[in-house]
N, C-alpha and C positions, 0 to 999 in steps of 0.2 A: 441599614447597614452600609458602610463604605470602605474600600479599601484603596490604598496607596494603588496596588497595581492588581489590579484582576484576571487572572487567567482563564480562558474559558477551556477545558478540556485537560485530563487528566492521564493522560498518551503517553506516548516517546516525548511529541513535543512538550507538553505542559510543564511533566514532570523534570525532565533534563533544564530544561529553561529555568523553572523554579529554583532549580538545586543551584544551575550557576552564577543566577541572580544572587542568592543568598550566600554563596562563596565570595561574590562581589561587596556586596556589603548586609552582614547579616544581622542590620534593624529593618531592614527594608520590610512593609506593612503588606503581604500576599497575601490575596484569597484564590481557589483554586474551586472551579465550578465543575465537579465532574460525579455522575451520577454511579456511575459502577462499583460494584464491590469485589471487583478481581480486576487484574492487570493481566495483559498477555503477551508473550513474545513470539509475534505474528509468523516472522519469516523462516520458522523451524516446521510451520507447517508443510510445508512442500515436502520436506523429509520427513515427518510422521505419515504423509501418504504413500511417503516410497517405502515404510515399513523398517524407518533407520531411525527412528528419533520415540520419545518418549512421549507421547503427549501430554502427559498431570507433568511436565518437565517445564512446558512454554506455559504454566498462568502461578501466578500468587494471588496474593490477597492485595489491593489496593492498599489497605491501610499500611500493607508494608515496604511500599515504595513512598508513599506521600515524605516530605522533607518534613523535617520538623519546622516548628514557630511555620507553619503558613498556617492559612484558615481553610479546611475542607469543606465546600459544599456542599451537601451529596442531593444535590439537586439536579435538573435539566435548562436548560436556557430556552425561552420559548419567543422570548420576542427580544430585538437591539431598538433601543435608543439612544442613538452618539448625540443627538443633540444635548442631550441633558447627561448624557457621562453614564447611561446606568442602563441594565437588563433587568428583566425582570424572568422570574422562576416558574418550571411547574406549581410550584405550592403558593402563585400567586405575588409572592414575596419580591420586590425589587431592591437591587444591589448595585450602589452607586460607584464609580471610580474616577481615579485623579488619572490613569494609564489603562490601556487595556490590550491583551494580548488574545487573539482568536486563535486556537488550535486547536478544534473538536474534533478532526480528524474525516475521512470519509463516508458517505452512506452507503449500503447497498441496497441496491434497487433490486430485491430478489422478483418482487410483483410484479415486474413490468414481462418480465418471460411466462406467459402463456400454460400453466397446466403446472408450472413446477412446485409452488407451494401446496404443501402436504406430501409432496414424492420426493423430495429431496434425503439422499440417507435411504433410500430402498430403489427397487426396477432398475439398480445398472447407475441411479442417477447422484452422481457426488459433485463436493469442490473441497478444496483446501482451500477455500475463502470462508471458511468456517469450522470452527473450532470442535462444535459437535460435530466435525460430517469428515473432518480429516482423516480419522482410524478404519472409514468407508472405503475412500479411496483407496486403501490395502489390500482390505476385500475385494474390492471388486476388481484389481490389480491381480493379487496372487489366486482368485477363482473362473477367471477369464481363461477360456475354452479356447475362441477363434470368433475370427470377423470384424466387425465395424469399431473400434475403436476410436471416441471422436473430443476432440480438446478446443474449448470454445476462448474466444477473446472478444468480447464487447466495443462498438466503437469508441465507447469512453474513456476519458482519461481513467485508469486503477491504482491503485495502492500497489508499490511492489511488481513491474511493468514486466518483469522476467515470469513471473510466476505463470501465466496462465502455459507459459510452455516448458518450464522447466520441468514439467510433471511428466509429461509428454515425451522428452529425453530420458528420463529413469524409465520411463512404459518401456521405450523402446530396448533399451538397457538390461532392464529386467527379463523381460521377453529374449533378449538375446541371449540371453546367460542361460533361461530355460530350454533354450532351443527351438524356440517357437513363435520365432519371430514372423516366418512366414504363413503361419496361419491368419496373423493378424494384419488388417486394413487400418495403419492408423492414421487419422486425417486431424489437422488443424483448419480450423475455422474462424477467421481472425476479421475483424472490422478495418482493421489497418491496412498496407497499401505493403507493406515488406514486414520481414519477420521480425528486423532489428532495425536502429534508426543511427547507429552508427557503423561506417563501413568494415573498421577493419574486426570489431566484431563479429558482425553480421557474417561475413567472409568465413570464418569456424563455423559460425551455426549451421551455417549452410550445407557445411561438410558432415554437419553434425546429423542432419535431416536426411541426406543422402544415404550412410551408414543405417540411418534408422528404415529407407525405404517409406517414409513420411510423404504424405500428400499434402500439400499447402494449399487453401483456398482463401483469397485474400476480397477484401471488401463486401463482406455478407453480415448478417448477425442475429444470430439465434433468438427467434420471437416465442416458438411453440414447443413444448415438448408433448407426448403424447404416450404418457409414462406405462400404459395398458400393452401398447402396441410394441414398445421401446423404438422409438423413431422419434427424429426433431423437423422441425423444420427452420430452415434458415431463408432469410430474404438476400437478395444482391443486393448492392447501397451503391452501384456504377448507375450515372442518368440513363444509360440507354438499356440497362435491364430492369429500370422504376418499375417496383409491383411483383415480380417476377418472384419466383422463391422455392426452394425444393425439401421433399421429405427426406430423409436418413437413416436408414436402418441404424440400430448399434446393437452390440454385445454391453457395453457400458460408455456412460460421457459424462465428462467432467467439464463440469458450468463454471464459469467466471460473470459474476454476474453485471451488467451495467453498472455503474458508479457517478457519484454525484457531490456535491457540497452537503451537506445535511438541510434541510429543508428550510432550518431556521436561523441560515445564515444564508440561503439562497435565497428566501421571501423578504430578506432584510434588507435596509438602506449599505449594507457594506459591502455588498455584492455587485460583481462584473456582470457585464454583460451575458456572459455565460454562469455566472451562479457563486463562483468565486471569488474567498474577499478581495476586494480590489487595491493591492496592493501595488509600491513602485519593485521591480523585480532583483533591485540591486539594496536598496536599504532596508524592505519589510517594512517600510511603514507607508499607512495605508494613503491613498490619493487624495484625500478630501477630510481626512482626521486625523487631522496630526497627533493626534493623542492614542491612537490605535493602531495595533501592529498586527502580526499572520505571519505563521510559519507552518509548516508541516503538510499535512495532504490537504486541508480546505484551502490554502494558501492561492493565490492564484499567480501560479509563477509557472515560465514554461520550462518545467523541467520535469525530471522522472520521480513518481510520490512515491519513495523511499525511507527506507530508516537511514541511510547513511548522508541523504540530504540533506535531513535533519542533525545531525549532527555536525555539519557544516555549518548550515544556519545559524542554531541556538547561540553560538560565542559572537558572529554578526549583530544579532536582537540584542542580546544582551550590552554590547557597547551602544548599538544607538538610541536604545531605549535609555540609559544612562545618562546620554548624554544629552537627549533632549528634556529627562527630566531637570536636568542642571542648566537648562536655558540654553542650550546650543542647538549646533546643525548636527545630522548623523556625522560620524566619524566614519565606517567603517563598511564594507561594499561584498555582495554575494552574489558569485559569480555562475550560479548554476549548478555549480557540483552536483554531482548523483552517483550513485553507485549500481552496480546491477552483478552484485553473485550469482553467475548462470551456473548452474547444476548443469553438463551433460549430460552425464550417467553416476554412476555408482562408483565415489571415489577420483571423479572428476571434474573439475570447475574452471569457466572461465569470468577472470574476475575484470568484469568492462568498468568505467571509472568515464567519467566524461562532463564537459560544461554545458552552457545554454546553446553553446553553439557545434554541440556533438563534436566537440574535437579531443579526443583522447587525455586524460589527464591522472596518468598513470603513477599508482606509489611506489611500486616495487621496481627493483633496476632490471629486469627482465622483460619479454613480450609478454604482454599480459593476453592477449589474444588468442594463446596456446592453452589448450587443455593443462591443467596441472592437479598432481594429486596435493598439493601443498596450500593450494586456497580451498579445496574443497576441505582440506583438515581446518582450514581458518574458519571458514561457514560452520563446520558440526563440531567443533568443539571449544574455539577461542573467541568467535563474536558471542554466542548464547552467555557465556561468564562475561565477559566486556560488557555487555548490555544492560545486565543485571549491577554488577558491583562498581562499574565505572562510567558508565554512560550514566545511568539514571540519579547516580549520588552526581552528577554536573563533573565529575572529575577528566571529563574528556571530552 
């Protein structure tokens, strides 16, 4: 089997890319390598744990976003070979291409933490980094007593870099609204070095974490949990606390789990140094194959892995993929874009926007660094339809 252009992954990125490919010119010969039989729209999870969203609302059926005239694989990718143009499949099968597009999206490393699989969704212990466990996080939200209240961030790069706190700002929100806020201890627990990575953001959150009576611990990361006891354990990750690490009572804690390239683009020839395809940061096409491009969260760009990156990117790949099929150089340059809908609270959002070089890049004529109830109406009710009928059909 061989196709004009091969997609690997059936995402945000895959699918939008495909769509605008074939709005670009629709003989063009796709195949699309993606194993799943449902599609999901990830970032309504944070709000199905705050007990505002629907959950059977963020998944379809894959077959019903797939574009037409492509070729659906419903395969797995197990091994890359760019020298010879072709991957080959769980079922063994290899699948040759003239182009090829890597966007499989990110792993989670849920193993690498200590005690959590099989406790996950019971003892207190959720994420909204998962589709079965988001409706958890409600529970364990609106039946929370008092005490240790604790929200993890992994040193790794995540899908979605707001999320492991924006949960964290509803806790605190919700809890204010029940009047009990002071019974709880809520502590974030971050691998990172500050809460946000751009200033005049971060400056709100901050206000935001004060109001919530929020304990921030930065540079640790949750190795153990100890789901019997309800306690974690975190290590420091500063050189001069190397080894060091402490236990945590909780009432309940919400895990984000480490995150990664997928394995079989980490073990592959098209990966960085760190795991990521090694792409150039401004055209998406890859360093050393010219025939091969990356977009989306396996991408290795320094930016925040986003759906709204992503939609920045895809119209970038899409012209220089074009045009290098047409015997030329890229046209066309990506500048970092990211987006980051911070949930506060309940009815409130700040909507951060930003490049490779964290410098603000704001769409609305207003601060965007203010609480507004006006972007949080845009998160819960205008991006989940955008997603669905205009993003994924390439129309945006």
């Amino acid at each position: 089997m061989k196709h004009q252009i091969l997609i690997i992954g059936g995402g945000n990125a895959g699918i939008s890319l495909a769509s605008q490919l074939l709005r670009s010119n629709s003989k063009l010969d796709i195949g699309i390598v993606e194993p799943s039989e449902k599609h999901y729209y990830q970032p309504a999870w944070t709000l199905v744990g705050a007990g505002v969203y629907n959950l059977q609302d963020t998944q379809r059926m894959e077959s019903s976003v797939m574009p037409e005239n492509v070729n659906w694989i419903k395969e797995r990718v197990v091994e890359f070979n760019p020298e010879e143009s072709a991957v080959t499949l769980s079922n063994g099968g290899v699948v040759q291409y003239d182009f090829m597009v890597v966007a499989p999206g990110i792993q989670l490393n849920w193993h690498l933490i200590k005690g959590l699989e099989g406790n996950l969704g019971k003892h207190g212990i959720t994420s909204n980094y998962s589709f079965e466990h988001a409706e958890y996080t409600w529970e364990c939200l609106k039946n929370a007593k008092g005490g240790n209240v604790l929200f993890t961030n992994p040193p790794t790069p995540v899908k979605c870099g707001g999320a492991p706190h924006k949960i964290l700002y509803l806790a605190a929100d919700y809890f204010r609204k029940q009047g009990t806020l002071s019974k709880f201890n809520l502590q974030y627990w971050s691998g990172g070095t500050r809460l946000f990575g751009v200033d005049k953001f971060e400056k709100t959150l901050l206000e935001v974490v004060k109001r919530g009576n929020i304990h921030l611990n930065f540079r640790t990361q949750l190795v153990e949990i100890d789901a019997e006891n309800k306690r974690a354990r975190f290590e420091y990750l500063d050189p001069e606390k190397q080894g060091e690490s402490v236990w945590v009572d909780y009432e309940f804690i919400h895990v984000v789990p480490p995150q990664s390239a997928p394995d079989f683009v980490k073990n592959s020839r098209l990966a960085n140094a760190a795991g990521w395809v090694d792409v150039d940061k401004n055209s998406l096409q890859h360093v050393r194959y010219p025939n091969v491009f990356s977009l989306g969260d396996a991408a290795g760009l320094p930016t925040a892995k986003t759906g709204a990156a992503i939609r920045k990117q895809v119209p970038v790949l899409v012209k220089n993929l074009l045009a290098v099929m047409d015997g030329k150089a890229c046209v066309d340059s990506y500048n970092g874009y990211s987006s980051c809908p911070l949930v506060t609270g309940y009815g409130k959002l700040v909507m951060a926007e930003f490049d490779y070089d964290n410098v603000p890049q704001e769409t609305f004529p207003f601060d965007q660094s203010k609480e507004r109830y006006s972007m949080y109406f845009l998160k819960r009710y205008m991006l989940p339809w955008l997603y669905w009928n205009q993003i994924l059909p390439g129309k945006m």
